[in-house]
N, C-alpha and C positions, 0 to 999 in steps of 0.2 A: 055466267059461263066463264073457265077459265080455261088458258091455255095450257098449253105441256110444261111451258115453262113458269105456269104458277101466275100471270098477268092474266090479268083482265083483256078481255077482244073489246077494242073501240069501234065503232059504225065510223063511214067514209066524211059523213059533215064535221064529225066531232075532228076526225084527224085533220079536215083541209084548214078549219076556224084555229086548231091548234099551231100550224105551220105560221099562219098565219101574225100570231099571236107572238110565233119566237121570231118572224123577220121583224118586227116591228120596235120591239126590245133590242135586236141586234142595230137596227138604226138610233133608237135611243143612245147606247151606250156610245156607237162611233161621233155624232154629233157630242155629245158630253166631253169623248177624248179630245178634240176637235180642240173644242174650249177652254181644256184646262191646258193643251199646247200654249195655244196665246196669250193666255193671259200670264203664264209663265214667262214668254221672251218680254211681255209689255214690263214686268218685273224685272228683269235683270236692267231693262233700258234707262230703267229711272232712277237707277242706283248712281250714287256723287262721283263727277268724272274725276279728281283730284284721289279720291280712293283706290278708283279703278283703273287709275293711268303707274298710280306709285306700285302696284301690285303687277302688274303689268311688264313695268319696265324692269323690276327688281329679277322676275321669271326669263323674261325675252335677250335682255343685254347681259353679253358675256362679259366676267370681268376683265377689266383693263387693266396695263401693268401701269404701276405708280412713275409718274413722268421726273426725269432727271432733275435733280437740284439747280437752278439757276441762282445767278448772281444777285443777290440784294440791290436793287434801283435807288439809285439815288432820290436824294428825298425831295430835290424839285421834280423831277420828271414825275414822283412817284402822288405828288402835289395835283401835277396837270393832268393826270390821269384819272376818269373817274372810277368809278368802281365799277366792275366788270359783273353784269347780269348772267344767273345761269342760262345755257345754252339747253334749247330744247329741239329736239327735228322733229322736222314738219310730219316725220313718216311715222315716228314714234306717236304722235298725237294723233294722226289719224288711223292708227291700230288700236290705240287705248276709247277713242271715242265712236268707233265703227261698231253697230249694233250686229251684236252673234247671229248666226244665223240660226235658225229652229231646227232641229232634231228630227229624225224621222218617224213620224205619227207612225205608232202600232195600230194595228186590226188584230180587234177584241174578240174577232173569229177564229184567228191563229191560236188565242191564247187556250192552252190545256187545264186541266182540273190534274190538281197531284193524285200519284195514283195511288188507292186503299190496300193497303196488305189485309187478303185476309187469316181468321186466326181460326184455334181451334181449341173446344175446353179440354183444359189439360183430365190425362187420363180417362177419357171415353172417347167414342167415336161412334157414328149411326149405324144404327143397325141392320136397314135397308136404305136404297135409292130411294129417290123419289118418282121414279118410271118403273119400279121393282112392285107388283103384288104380293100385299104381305098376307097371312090368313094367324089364326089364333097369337095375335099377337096384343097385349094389355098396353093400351098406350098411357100416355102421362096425363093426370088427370088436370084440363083446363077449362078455365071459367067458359060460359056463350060467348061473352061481350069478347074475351081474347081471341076465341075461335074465329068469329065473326069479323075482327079486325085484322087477322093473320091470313085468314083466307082459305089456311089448308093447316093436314094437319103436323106440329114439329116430326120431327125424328127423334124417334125412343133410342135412349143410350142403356145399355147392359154393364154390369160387372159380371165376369164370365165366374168369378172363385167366386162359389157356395162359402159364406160364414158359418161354423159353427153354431151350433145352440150352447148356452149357457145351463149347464147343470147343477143345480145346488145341494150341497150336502145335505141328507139326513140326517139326525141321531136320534127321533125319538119314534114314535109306537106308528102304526096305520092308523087314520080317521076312522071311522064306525059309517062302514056303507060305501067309503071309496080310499082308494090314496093318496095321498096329498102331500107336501114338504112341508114342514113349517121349521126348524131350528136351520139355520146355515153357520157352516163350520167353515166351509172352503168354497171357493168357485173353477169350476172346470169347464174347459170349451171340448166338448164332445159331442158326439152324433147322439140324435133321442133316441137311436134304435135300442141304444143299450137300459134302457127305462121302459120299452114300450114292449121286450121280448117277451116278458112273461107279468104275471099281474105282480109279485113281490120283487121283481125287478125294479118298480116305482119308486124304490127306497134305494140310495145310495151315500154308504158312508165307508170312507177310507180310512176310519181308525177303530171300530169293534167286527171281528169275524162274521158275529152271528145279531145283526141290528133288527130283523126281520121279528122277532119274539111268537114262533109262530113254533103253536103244540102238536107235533105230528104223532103226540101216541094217540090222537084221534084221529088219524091221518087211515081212510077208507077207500080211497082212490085205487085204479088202475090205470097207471098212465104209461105209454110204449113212448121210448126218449130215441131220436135217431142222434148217434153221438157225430156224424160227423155227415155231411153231404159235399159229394167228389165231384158232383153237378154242378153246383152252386163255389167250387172253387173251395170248397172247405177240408181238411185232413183229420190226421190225428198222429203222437205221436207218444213212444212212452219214456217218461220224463227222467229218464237214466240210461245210457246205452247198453249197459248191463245191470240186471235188477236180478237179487238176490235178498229175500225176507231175513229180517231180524227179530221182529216184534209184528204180532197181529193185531188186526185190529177186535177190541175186544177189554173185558175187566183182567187189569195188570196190577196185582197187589193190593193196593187198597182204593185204586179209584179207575174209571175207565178212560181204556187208550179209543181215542178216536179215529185212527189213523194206520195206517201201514206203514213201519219202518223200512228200507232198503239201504243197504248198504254200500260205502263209495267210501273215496280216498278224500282226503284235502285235496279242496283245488277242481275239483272233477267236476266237467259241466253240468248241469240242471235246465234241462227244457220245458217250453210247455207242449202241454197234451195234447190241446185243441187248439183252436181259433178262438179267438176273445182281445177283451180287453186286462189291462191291471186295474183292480179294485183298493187294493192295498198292499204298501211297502213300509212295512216297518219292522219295532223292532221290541220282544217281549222276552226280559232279562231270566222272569219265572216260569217260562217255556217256551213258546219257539224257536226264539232267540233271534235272529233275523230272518225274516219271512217273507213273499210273495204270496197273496192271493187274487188270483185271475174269476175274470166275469166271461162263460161262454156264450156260442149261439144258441148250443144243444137245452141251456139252462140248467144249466149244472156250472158249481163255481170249484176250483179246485186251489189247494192251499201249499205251500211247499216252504217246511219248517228247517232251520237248524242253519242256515247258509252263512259261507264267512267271508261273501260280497252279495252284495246286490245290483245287476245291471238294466235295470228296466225303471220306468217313474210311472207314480197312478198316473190314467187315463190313455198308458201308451198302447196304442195295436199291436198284437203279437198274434205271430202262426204258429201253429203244428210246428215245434221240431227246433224253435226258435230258442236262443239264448237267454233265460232269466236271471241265472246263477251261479254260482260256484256254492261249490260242499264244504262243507266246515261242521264244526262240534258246538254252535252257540246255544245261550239260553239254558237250559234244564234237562242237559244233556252228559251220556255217559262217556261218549269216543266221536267220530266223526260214524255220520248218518244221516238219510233224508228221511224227514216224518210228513209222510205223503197224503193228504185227505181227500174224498170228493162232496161236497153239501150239495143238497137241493132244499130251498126257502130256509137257508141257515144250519138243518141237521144234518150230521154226518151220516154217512153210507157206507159202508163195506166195498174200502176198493175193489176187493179181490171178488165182487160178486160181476164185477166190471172187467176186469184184468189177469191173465195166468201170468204170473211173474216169475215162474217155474219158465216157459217157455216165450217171454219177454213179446209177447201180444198180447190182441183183444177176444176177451168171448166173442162178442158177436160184436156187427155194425149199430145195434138197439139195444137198449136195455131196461129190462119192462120192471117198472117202478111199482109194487105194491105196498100193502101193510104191513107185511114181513119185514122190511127192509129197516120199521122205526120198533119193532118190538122191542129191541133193547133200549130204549126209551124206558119202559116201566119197568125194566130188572134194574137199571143203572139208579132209579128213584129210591128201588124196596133196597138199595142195597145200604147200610149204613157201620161205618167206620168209627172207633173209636181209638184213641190214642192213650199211652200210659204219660203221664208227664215227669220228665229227668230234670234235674237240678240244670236250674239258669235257664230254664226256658219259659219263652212266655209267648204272650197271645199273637204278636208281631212276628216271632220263629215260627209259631206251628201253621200263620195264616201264609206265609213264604214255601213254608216246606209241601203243605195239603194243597195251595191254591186258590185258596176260602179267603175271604175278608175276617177283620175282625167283628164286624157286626154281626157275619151269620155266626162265627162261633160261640159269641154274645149269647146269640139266638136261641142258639143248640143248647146251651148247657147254663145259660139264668146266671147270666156273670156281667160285670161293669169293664168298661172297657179298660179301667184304672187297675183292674183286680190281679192280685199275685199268685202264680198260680205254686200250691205246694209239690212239692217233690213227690212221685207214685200215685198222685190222684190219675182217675181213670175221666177225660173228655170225649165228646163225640165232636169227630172233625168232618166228616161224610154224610 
């Protein structure tokens, strides 16, 4: 049985036989004090009186002023004279030889215990009382034998800030049957929701757009996307305050534009659409040129090309309507312009099946994702590009100017990577 205050309840014999037990001890120690009193005065008494008279006298006797000069005695008298003993009084020896008296015996009862500061571990504090009922609460996991000797149980300490999870870069394929991480590039402290929204969400890599390698000209699905929920605190916003088309998205000369251009000034702000996070901020000399791409809730990731700053970092939360950018002409670009995309599982989508930028809103609050939307997937494939080749150019200009590597142009047309190309010959670059 314990009490309120955490003790144990004694029965009435235990407590009298205890009282009992501390008078006994408290006479103990007063006889002990008793004894070391006297035997302490019996000590001073026996200490040498020649010691204790010189120490004595040297303390108690003020000094004397030095007595006048006298006359030099002649040398009979000074003959018949014996020699003069020091003078000692009678009072002075009987203060030097008079045993001290004893000191006034303390009571070992009086005496106190010093008293205990208590402390407290730095940076936490209990979480309940000990008279508080607590209900679903995880206590601290302790051995029997400590419970058992404690009595009750500690007080559980909280850290109230939630830690982030640690998110690891992707860069290579999906595992065969689930997702998984395996290469790390970078470490990020962010929330899992952003991994767990959709199943290709699993994959996170902040240095290639499209890391997912996922073929949607087999893409069969009908899936209804809500872009934005007003319920849940979510918006939407559209990423120019005045949007006016330049370029559609669509096959633009000799290879395909992914994206809808919009046009702006230098300098002109750049927001984002949705609610999300940033996925990637960098910077592509042979296109983009400085870029942001944002990760949504809706599952949709949007991409905003051409910027001549950047004001956001991967992993930062951003809202509907928020600041990511300024407008500029960087990268593989002809004036100042935004080159605007939206992906889902890495392919591009037709803004404008999402957006009237004629009248700077949204189709609708939903937008229903079919097959249609990757068809141009297999034109973009059948389409194929050939090139005349002008004096001074080679495999390094034409894989700059198309986009291409020089391995796939290798590829195309049965050539060494060392090889010169002549003047008028006809290559496939597409």
């Amino acid at each position: 049985m314990y009490g309120r205050a955490g003790c144990r309840k004694v029965s009435g014999r235990k407590r009298s036989s205890l009282k009992n037990l501390v008078i006994r001890l408290l006479l103990c120690f007063f006889c002990l004090g008793m004894l070391t009193a006297s035997l302490q005065g019996y000590a001073q008494t026996t200490k040498p009186a020649s010691s204790s008279t010189a120490k004595k006298t040297t303390i108690q006797q003020p000094a004397k002023k030095k007595p006048a000069a006298k006359k030099p005695a002649s040398k009979k008298t000074a003959a018949k004279k014996p020699a003069a003993k020091p003078a000692t009084s009678k009072s002075n020896t009987a203060k030097t030889t008079a045993k001290p008296a004893p000191g006034p015996v303390k009571d070992f009862k009086d005496i106190k215990a010093p008293a205990i500061k208590a402390s407290k571990p730095i940076n936490a504090r209990p979480l309940l009382d000990e008279d508080e009922e607590a209900e679903n609460i995880i206590e601290e996991e302790l051995s029997e034998d400590f419970k058992k000797k404690l009595g009750r149980s500690a007080p559980v300490f909280f850290q109230p800030k939630k830690d982030l999870a640690i998110v690891s870069e992707d860069t290579s394929t999906l595992g065969d049957g689930e997702t998984s991480i395996i290469e790390i590039s970078e470490e990020l402290k962010i929330d899992c929701v952003w991994v767990k929204l959709t199943e290709y969400y699993s994959i996170w890599d902040s240095k290639r757009v499209n890391p997912y390698k996922i073929d949607n000209s087999q893409f069969k699905d009908t899936i209804p996307i809500l872009l934005y929920d007003s319920l849940n605190g979510q918006s939407w916003s559209m990423p120019l305050q005045k949007t006016y088309t330049t370029s559609k998205f669509g096959m633009r000369g000799y290879r395909w534009h992914y994206g809808t251009d919009l046009k702006l000034n230098m300098g002109d702000t750049i927001v984002a659409c949705f609610d999300g996070i940033v996925r990637i901020k960098g910077y592509d000399p042979r296109g983009y040129g400085y870029y942001v791409m944002l990760r949504h809730y809706n599952g949709l990731e949007t991409l905003y090309g051409h910027m001549s700053e950047q004001k956001v970092e991967v992993g930062q939360l951003v809202k509907a309507g928020e600041l990511i950018g300024l407008g500029g002409s960087t990268g593989r670009s002809s004036g100042p312009h935004l080159h605007f995309e939206v992906r889902y599982q890495g392919n591009a989508i037709n803004p404008e099946d999402m957006y009237d930028f004629a009248r700077n809103n949204l189709l609708s609050d939903e937008f229903i994702l079919t097959p249609n939307d990757f068809s141009y997937i297999t034109k973009a494939a059948r389409k194929v590009v050939y090139h005349k080749v002008r004096p001074g150019e080679t495999l390094s200009v034409l894989s700059r100017k198309y986009n291409v590597t020089v391995q796939q142009l290798c590829a195309y047309n049965n050539l060494s990577p060392k090889a010169k190309l002549a003047a008028g010959r006809r290559l496939r670059v597409q």
